[in-house]
N, C-alpha and C positions, 0 to 999 in steps of 0.2 A: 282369857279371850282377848283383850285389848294389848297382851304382848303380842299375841300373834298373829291378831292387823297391825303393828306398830313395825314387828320384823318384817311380815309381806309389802306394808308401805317402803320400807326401807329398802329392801331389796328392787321393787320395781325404780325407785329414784335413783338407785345406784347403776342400775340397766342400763339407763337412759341417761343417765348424767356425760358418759364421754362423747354420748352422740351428739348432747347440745354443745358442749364445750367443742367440740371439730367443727359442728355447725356453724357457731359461733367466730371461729378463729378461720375456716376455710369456705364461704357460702359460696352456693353456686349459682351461676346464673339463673336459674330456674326456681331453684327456692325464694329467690328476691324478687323475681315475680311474680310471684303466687301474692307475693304479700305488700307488695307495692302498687299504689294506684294512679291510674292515668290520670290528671287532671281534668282531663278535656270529656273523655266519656264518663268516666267516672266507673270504672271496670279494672278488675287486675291488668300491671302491664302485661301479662301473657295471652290476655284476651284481646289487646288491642291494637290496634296499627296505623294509629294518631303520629301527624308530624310527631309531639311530643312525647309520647310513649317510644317513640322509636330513638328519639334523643336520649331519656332514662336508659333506656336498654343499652345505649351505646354506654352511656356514662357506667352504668354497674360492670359492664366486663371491661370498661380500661379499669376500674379502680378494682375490680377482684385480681385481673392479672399485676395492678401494681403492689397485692399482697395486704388489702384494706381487708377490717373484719365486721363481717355484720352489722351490726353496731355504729360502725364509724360509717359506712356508706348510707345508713336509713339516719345519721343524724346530720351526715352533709344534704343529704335529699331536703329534709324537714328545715335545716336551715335557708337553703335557696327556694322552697315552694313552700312551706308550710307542715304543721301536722295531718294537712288534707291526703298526703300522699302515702299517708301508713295506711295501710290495710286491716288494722289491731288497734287498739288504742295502747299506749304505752303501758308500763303495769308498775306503774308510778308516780306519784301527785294527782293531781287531780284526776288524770284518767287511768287511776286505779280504781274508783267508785264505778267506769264503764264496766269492771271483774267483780266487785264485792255486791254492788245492789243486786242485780239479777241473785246471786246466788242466797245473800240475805233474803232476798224476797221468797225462794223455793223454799230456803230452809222454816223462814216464818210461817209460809203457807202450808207445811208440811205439820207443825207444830198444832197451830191451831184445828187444821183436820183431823188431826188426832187426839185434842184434847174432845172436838166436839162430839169426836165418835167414841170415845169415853165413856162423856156423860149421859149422850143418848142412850146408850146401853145400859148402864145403868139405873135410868130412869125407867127401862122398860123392867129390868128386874126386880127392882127392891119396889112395893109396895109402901107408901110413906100416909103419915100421917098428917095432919094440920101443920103440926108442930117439927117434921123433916125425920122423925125418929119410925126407924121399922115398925111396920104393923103385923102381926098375927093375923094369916087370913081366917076368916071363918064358915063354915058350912052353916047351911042354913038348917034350924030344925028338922025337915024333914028326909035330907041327905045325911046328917048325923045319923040319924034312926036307922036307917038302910044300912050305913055303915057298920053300925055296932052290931046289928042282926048279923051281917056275914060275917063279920070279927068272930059270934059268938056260934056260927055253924062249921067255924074250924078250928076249935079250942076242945 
C-alpha cells in the first residue's frame, strides 16, 4: 500500500513539476499579482489601484519583459519595501514555521482525537475490574435459572 501512494505521490509531483519550473523561469504578470501585496490597502495588487500598486505593476512587467524569473522580482520587491509585500510567507527560515505549525497542529489534533476515540471505545466495551483486568459478566441467580430451563427444553 505505501508503494503505491509513494508511486501516485511521485507521479502527481512529476505533473506539476515543469509547470513550476516555466512558472518559475517565465511569470506572468498576473500570477505576480495574485501573489504580491499593495502596501497601501493591503490587498493583492490585482485587486488594487493604489498610486503604489500601480507603480509594482509597472515594475513587474518592465522586469518580466527584461526576462527576470520569479524569484529575482519578488526578492527585488522584498528588498525595496519589505517582506510585507509577499502574499505567502516564504517557505524558508523562519517563515517556514508560517507552513509547518498549522499543519503540525491538524496532524496533532488529528492524533489525539483518535487516540481519545480509542480509548473511549474501549472503555465502553471491555467491562474492567478494581484492579484494570477484564471481568466475567454475571447473570444474576434468577436469570441463570431461566437460562438453563430453556437450555434444557432444547436438548
Amino acid at each position: 500500500m505505501t508503494r503505491l501512494a509513494a508511486a501516485g505521490l511521485a507521479t502527481v509531483a512529476l505533473a506539476f513539476a515543469p509547470a513550476a519550473v516555466a512558472s518559475e523561469r517565465h511569470p506572468t504578470q498576473g500570477e505576480l499579482e495574485r501573489e504580491l501585496v499593495c502596501l497601501e490597502c493591503h490587498t493583492t495588487l490585482d485587486e488594487s489601484d493604489s498610486p503604489i500598486a500601480r507603480q509594482m505593476k509597472a515594475y513587474v512587467a518592465r522586469r518580466i519583459r527584461q526576462g527576470a524569473t520569479k524569484s529575482q522580482i519578488e526578492d527585488e520587491l522584498v528588498d525595496q519595501f519589505g517582506p510585507a509585500v509577499l502574499g505567502v510567507p516564504r517557505k524558508h527560515g523562519f517563515d517556514l514555521l508560517a507552513w509547518v505549525l498549522p499543519l503540525g497542529g491538524i496532524a496533532l489534533g488529528a492524533v489525539v482525537l483518535g487516540a481519545v476515540a480509542w480509548r473511549s471505545s474501549r472503555a465502553f466495551t471491555e467491562p474492567r475490574t478494581e484492579r484494570g483486568s477484564v471481568k466475567e459478566p454475571r447473570l444474576d441467580p434468577e436469570d441463570e435459572r431461566r437460562v438453563d430451563a430453556e437450555l434444557d427444553r432444547f436438548e
